[in-house]
N, C-alpha and C positions, 0 to 999 in steps of 0.2 A: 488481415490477420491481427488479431489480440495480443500485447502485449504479457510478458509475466506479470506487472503491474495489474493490468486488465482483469489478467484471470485469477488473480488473488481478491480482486476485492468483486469479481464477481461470485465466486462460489462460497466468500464470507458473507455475501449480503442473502445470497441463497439459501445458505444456514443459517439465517437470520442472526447471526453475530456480528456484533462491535469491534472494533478494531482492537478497543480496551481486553475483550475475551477472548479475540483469536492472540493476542498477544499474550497472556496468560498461559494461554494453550502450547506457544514455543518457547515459554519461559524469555521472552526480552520485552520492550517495552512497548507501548501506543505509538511512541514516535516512530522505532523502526515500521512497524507494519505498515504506517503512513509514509515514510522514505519507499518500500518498498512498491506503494500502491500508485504512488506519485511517480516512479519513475527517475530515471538520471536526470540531471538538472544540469543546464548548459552553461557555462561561464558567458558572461554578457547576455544571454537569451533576453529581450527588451528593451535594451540601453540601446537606441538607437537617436 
């Protein structure tokens, strides 16, 4: 099963849009969309 992440940046890359233009699109920034597309971020995730 696909993440929201997943299915955001799959059906932006389907509309051949940029993170740059779908963010435009909901008025906030390229970061957010990337925050979004990348998913929650774990505390420690690596440091092992």
């Amino acid at each position: 099963m696909a993440t929201v992440g997943e299915n955001i940046r799959s059906r932006r890359l389907a509309l051949r849009m940029t993170q740059e233009e779908l963010a435009a699109k909901l008025y906030t920034t390229r970061q957010t969309v990337s925050n979004y597309e990348q998913g929650p971020v774990r505390a420690g995730s690596g440091d092992a």
